[in-house]
C-alpha positions in Angstrom: 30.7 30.5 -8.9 34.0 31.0 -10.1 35.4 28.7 -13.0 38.4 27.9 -14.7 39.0 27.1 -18.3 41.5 23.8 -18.8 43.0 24.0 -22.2 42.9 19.8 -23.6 45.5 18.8 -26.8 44.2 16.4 -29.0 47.2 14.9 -31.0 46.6 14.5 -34.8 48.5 12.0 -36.0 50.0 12.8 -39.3 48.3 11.1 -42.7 51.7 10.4 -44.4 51.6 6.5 -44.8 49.0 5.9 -42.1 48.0 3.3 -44.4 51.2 1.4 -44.5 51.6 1.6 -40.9 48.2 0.1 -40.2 48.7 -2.7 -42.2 51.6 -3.8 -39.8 49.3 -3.0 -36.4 47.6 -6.0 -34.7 43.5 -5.5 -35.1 44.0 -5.0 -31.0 45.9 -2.2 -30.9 44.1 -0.6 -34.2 41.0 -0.9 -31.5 43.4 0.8 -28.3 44.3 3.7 -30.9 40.7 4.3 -31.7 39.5 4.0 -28.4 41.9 6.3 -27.0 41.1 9.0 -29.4 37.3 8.5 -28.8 38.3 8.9 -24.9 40.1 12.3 -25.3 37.7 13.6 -27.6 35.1 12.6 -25.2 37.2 14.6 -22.3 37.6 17.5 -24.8 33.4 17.6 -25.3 33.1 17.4 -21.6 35.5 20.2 -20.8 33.4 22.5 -23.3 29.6 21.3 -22.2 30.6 21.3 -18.5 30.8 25.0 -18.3 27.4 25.7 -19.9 25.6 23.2 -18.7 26.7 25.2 -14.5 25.7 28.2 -16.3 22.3 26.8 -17.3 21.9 26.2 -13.5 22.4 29.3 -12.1 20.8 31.5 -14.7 18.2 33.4 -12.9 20.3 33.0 -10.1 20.7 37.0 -8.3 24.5 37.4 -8.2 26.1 38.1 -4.9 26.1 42.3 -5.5 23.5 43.3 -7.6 24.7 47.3 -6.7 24.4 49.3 -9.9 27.0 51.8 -9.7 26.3 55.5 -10.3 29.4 57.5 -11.2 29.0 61.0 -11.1 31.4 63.8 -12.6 31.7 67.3 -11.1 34.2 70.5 -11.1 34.9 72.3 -7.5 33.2 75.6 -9.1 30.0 77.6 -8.0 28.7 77.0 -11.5 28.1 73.6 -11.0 26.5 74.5 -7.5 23.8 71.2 -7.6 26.6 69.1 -7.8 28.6 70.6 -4.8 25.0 71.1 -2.7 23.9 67.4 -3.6 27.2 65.4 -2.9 27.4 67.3 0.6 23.8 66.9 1.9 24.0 62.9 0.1 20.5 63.8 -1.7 21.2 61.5 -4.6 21.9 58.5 -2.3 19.3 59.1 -0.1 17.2 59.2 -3.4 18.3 56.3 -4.8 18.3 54.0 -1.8 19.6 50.7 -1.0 21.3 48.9 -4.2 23.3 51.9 -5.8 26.8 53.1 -4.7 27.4 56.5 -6.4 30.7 57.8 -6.5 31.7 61.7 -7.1 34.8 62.8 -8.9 36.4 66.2 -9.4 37.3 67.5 -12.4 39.2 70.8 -13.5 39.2 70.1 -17.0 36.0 69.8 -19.2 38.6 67.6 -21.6 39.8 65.5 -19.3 35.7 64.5 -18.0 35.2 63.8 -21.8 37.8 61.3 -22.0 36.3 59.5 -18.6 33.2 59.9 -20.6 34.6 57.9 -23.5 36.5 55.3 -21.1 33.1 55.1 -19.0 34.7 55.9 -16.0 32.0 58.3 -15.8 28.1 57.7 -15.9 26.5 61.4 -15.2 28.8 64.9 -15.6 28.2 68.2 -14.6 30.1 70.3 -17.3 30.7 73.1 -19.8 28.7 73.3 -23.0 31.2 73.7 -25.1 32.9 70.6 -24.0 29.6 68.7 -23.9 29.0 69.7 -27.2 33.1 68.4 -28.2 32.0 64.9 -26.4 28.8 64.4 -28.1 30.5 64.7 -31.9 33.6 63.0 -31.4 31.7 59.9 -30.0 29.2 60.1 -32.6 26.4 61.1 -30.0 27.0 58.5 -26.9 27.6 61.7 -24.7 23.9 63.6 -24.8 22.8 66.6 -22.8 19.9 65.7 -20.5 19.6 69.6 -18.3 21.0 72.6 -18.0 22.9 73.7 -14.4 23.5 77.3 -14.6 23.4 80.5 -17.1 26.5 83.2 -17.5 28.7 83.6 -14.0 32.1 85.2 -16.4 33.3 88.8 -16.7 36.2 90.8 -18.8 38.7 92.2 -16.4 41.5 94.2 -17.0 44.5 95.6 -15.7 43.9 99.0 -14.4 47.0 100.5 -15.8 46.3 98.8 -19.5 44.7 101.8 -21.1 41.7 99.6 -22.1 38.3 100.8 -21.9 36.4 99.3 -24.6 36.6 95.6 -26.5 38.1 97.5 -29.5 41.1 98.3 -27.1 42.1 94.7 -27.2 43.7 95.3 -30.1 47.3 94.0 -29.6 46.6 93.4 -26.0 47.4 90.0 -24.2 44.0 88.6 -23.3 43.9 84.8 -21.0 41.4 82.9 -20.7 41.0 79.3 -18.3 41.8 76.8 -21.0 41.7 76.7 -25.0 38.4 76.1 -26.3 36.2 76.0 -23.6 33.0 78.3 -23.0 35.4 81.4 -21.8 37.5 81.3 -24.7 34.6 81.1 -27.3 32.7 84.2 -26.1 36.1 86.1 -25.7 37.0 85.0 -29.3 32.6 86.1 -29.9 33.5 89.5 -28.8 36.4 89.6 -31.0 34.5 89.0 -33.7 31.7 91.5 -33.1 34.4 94.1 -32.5 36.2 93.4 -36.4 39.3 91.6 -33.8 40.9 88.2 -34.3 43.7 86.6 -32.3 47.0 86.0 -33.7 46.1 82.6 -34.0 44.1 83.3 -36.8 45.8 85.9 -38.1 44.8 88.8 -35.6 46.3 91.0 -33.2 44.9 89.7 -30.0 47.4 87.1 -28.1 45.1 85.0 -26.0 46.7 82.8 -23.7 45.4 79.9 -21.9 46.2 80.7 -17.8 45.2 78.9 -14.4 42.6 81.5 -13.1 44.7 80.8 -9.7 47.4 82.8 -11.6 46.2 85.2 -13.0 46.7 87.5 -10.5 50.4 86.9 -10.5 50.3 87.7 -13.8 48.4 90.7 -13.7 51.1 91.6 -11.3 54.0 91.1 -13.6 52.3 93.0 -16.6 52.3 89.6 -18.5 48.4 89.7 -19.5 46.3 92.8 -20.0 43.0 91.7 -19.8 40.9 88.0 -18.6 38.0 86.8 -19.5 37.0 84.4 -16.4 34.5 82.5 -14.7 33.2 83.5 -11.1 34.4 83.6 -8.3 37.1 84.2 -10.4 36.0 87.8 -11.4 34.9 88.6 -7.9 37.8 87.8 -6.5 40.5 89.6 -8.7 38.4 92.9 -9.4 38.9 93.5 -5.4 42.3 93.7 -5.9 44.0 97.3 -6.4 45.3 96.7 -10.2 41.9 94.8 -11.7 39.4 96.2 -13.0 35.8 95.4 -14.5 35.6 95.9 -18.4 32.3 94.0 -19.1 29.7 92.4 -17.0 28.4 89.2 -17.5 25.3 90.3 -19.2 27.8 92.1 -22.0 29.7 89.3 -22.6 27.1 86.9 -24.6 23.3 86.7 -25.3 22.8 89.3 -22.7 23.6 87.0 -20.3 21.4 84.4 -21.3 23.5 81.3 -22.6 24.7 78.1 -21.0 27.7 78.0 -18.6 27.3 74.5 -16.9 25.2 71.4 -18.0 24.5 67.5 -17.3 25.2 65.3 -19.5 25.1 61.0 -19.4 26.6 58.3 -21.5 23.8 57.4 -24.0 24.2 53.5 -23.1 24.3 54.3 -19.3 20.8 56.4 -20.1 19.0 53.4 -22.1 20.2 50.5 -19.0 19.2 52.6 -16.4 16.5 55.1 -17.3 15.4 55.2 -13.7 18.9 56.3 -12.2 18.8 59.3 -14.9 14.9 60.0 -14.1 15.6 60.2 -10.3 19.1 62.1 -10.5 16.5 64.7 -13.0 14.5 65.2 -10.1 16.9 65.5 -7.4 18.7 67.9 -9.9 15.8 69.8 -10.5 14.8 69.9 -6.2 18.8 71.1 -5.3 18.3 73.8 -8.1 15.0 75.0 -6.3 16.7 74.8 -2.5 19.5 77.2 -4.3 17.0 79.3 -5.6 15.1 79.5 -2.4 17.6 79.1 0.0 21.0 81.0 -1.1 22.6 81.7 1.9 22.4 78.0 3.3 23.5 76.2 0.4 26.5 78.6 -0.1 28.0 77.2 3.2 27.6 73.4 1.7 29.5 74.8 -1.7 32.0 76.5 0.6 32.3 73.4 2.8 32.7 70.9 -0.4 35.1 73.5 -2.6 37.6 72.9 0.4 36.6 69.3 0.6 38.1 69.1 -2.9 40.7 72.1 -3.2 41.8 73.2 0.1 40.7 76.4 -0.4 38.4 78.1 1.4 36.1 81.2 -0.2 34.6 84.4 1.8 30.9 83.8 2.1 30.5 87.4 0.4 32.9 86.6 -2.6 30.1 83.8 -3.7 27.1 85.7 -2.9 28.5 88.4 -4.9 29.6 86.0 -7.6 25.8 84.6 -7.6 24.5 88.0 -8.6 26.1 87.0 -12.1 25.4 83.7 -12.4 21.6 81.8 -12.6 21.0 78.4 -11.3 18.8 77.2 -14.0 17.4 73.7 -15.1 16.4 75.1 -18.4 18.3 74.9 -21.2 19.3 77.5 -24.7 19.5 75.0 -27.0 19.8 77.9 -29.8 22.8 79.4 -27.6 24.1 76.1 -27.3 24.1 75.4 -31.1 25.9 79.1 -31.3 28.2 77.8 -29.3 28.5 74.5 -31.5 29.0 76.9 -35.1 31.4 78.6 -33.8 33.5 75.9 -32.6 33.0 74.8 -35.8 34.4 77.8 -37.4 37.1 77.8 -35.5 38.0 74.1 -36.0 37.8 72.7 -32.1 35.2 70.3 -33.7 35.0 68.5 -37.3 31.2 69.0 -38.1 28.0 70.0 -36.1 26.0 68.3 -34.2 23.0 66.4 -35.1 19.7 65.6 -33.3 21.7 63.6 -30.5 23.2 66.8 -28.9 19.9 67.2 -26.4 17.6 64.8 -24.7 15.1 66.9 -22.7 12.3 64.8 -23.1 13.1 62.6 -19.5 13.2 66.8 -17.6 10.2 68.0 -19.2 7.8 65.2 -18.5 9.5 65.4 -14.5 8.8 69.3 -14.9 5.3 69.0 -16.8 4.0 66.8 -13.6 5.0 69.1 -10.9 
């Protein structure tokens, strides 16, 4: 039931010789004054109780939707392949069953999922770890990593007329990666590091520039960037063309290979209201990342299928087979890579202090994984 508040005035009438005037009033209109102001603070009492007192009778009362709403965030990539297998086959509907409506939406920029995150616009996210870890300090640990989704999947490529054949050739070289700050940019600016290079930025001679991976081979073309550090297909795709080359695979470019490239995450609040959502999204999670595993061929033509559901493009099967030999589809999670990846962010001042304790929740994906 729908109710409207009505606003009632009671006049106050003014002190200044009220005594005076009182003494010239007949005793019956004294009475009419009185009464009348006992009358429309009786009105004023009912139009405050009234309210409450229809509340009080439908409490308990199941509202006419009781659908709990399950708002899922995802980007059109083959690194966050559960999310593009289980939007297309439904799993996490069919999972949850009658009285959830979950809802998917595509994101291209692990920023711009954070700031849904922070509106709670979204409930669940597929997403970088260095983003994740950016969303968990600046909201003072609402936005918590429950899983991993996948491990490496990005390459160095270079222009094949750059003269580069080593990291330490960077030097003074143009270098692009998909956007400032992400996981791309801090193992490029890792490998820097390790190789006694800094960009410009701080004082370097590397230029590293921030380029749509759907340019770069435009600008490859042009001569305007000598070398990428990208995520797959991305790497794939451009070292088949004639002026690309590979300078390091992906198990050269960070821990061997073995550090986050895509993980869930959930809005604390939305974790402690509905435990039983997360716990069931966990295991459908973990059952799409062993149909993957099993099945690679089949549930590459449900990525395909949902990538051009989302950006009109449509991939080779062979370009994300190939792309799969650099990338693992993993539930399990580095934390220490992940905290690497939190230090150096910190370093280099995309985040104000480290993470504490509330960065990880694995506790909900170990007990599903300890009872299979």
């Amino acid at each position: 039931m729908k109710m409207t508040d009505e606003n009632v005035c009671v006049n106050n009438y003014p002190d200044k010789g009220s005594d005076k005037r009182k003494k010239h009033l007949s005793k019956r209109l004294q009475m009419k004054l009185q009464n009348g102001k006992r009358s429309v603070l009786k009105q004023f009492a009912y139009s405050l109780l009234l309210p409450l007192a229809l509340t009080a009778a439908v409490s308990g009362t199941a509202s006419a939707d009781d659908t709990v709403e399950v708002r899922m965030a995802y980007f059109p990539n083959i690194t966050h392949s559960q999310a593009l297998v289980m939007k297309n086959e439904g799993a996490l509907e069919e999972a949850l069953g009658d009285g959830y409506e979950v809802s998917w939406t595509s994101f291209t920029a692990g920023s711009s999922e954070v700031e849904a995150l922070f509106a709670e616009a979204i409930d669940i996210g597929y997403i970088g770890p260095v983003p994740a870890i950016n969303g968990n300090v600046k909201s003072d640990g609402d936005v918590v990593v429950i899983a991993n989704a996948a491990d490496a999947g990005a390459v160095l490529i270079m222009n094949s007329d750059s003269g580069i054949s080593s990291v330490a050739d960077l030097d003074g070289k143009t270098v692009a990666i998909p956007q400032v700050g992400n996981t791309q940019h801090l193992c490029l600016l890792n490998l820097l590091s390790e190789n006694d290079l800094a960009p410009v930025s701080s004082g370097g001679t590397v230029e590293v520039v921030a380029v749509d991976n759907s340019n770069l081979q435009t600008m490859f073309d042009q001569g305007s960037v000598d070398a990428a550090l990208v995520p797959e297909p991305w790497g794939t795709i451009l070292t088949a063309s004639d002026n690309v080359d590979l300078l390091l695979d992906y198990q050269d470019i960070y821990l061997s290979g073995d550090y986050p490239v895509a993980v869930v995450v959930v809005r604390k609040e939305f974790m402690e209201e509905h435990p039983d959502v997360v716990e069931t999204f966990l295991q459908v999670h973990i059952d799409t990342t062993d149909a993957i595993n099993a099945d690679l061929d089949g549930s590459i033509d449900a990525m395909i299928e949902e990538i051009e559901n989302v950006t009109g493009t449509a991939y080779d099967k062979d370009v994300i087979e190939s792309s799969f030999s650099r990338t693992t589809v993993t539930v399990d999670l580095n934390e220490d890579a992940l905290l690497q990846f939190a230090q150096t962010a910190y370093d280099e001042e995309f985040i104000s202090e480290m993470p504490g304790d509330s960065l990880t929740d694995l506790s909900m994906l170990e007990e599903l994984q300890a009872a299979r």
